[in-house]
C-alpha positions as CSV (number, residue, x, y, z in Angstrom):
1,X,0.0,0.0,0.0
2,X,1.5,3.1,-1.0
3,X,4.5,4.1,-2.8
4,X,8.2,2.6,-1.4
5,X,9.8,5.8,-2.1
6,X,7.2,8.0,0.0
7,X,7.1,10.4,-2.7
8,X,3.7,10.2,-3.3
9,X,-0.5,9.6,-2.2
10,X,-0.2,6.7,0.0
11,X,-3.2,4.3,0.1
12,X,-4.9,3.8,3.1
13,X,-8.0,1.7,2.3
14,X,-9.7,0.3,-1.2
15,X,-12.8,-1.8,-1.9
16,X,-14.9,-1.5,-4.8
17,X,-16.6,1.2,-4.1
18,X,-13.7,3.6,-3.0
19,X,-10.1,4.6,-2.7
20,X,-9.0,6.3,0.3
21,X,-5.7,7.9,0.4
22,X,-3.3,10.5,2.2
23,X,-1.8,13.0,-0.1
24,X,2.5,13.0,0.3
25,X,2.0,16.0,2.5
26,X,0.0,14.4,4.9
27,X,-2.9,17.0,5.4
28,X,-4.9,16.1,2.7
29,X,-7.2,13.1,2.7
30,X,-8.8,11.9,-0.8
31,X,-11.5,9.9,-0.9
32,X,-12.3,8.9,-4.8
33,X,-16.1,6.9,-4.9
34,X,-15.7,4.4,-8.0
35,X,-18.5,4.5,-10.5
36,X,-19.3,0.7,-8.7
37,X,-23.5,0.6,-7.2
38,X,-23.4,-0.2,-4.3
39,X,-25.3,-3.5,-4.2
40,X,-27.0,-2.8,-1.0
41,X,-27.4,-0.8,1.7
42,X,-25.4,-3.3,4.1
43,X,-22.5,-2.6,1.3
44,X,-22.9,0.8,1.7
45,X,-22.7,1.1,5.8
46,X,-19.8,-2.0,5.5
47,X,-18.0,0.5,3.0
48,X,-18.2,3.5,4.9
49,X,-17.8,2.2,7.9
50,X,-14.7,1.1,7.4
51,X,-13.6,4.1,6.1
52,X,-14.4,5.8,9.4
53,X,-12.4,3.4,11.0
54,X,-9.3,4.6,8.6
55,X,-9.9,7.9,9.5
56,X,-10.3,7.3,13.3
57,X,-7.1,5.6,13.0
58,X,-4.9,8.4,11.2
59,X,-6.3,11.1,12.8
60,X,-8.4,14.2,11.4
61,X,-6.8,16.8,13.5
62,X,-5.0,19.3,11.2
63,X,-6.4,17.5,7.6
64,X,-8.6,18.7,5.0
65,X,-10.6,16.1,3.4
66,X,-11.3,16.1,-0.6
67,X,-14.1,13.7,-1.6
68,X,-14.4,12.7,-5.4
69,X,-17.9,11.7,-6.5
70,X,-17.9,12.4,-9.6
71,X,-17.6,8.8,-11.0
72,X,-21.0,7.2,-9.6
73,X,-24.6,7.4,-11.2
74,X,-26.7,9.6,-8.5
75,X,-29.0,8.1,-6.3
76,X,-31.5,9.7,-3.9
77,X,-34.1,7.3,-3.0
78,X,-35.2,7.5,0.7
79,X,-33.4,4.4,1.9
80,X,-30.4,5.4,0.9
81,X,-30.5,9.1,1.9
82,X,-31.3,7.8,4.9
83,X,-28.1,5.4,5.1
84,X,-26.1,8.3,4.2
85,X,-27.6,11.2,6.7
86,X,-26.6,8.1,9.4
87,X,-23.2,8.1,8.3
88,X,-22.1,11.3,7.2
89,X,-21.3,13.0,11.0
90,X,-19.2,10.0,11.5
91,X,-17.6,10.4,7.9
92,X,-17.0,14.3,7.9
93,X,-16.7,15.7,11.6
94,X,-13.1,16.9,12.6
95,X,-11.7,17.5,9.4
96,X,-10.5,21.0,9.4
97,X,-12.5,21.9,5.3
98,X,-14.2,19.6,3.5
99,X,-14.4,19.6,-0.6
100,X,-16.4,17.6,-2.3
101,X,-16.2,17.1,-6.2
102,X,-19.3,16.7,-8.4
103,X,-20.5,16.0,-11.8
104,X,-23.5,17.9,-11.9
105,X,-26.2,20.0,-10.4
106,X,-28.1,17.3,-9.1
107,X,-24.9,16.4,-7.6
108,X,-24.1,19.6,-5.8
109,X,-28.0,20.0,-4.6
110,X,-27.7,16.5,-2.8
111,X,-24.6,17.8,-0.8
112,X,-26.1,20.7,-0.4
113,X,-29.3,19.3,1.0
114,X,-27.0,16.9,3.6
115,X,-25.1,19.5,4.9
116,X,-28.8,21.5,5.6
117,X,-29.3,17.8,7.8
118,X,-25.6,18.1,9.6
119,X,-24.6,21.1,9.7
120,X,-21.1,19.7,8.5
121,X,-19.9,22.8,6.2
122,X,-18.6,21.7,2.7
123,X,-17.6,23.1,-0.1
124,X,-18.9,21.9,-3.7
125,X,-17.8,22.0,-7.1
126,X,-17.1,20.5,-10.3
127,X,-13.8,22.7,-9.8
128,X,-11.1,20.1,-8.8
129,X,-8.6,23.0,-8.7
130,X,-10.5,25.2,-7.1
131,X,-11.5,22.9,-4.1
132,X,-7.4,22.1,-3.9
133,X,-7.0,25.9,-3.6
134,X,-9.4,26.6,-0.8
C-alpha cells in the first residue's frame, strides 16, 4: 500500500466502491467513490464504515478532506438518503474543510441538502482546482 519511495498519495484503504488515500503531504485526505453501485445498503454502511475506521485511526486533527464523487450514477431514493444522513457525521466531523467534487447540479444539490441535515460545512464543485486551492 503506497509508494516505497514515499514520494507520493499513499493508500490507506480500497474496496470496490472507493479509494482512500493521504496526499505525500499528509494533510490532505482523498476519498475517490468508483463509478461501482453499491449492491445494498449493508454494502454501503460495511464500505463507509470502514472508512471511518481509517480515518479514526490516522487522525483528522490538522487535515482537510477532498471527496471525489464524480464517478457514480446519482442516487437519492429514501433508503439510501437515509443510510447516508446516518453516516455522514461520523464520515465528515473533525476534518479542518471539507471539498467535495461533483459531476453535476443534481450532484451539488444533494450535498447541499445533507449539509442542511448536519450542519457539516462543505464546499462543492465541479472545480477540482478550485476545491485544492481553498
Amino acid at each position: 500500500m503506497g509508494r516505497p519511495d514515499d514520494t507520493g498519495p499513499r493508500v490507506l484503504y480500497e474496496d470496490p466502491y472507493v479509494t482512500v488515500y493521504l496526499e505525500a503531504d499528509e494533510q490532505l485526505v482523498v476519498l475517490v467513490r468508483t463509478s461501482r453501485q453499491f449492491a445494498s445498503i449493508a454494502a454501503l454502511q460495511d464500505c463507509y464504515r470502514a472508512v471511518i475506521q481509517v480515518y479514526d485511526r490516522l487522525g483528522r486533527l490538522g487535515r482537510n478532506l477532498l471527496v471525489d464523487s464524480r464517478a457514480p450514477t446519482g442516487r437519492n431514493d429514501p433508503e439510501y438518503e437515509r443510510a447516508m444522513f446516518a453516516l455522514l457525521p461520523a464520515l465528515d466531523r473533525g476534518f479542518g474543510r471539507i471539498g467535495v467534487l461533483v459531476q453535476t447540479a443534481v450532484g451539488k444539490l444533494q450535498f447541499r441538502r445533507w449539509q442542511g441535515v448536519d450542519g457539516i460545512e462543505r464546499i462543492v464543485s465541479s472545480d477540482e482546482a478550485q476545491l485544492r486551492d481553498q
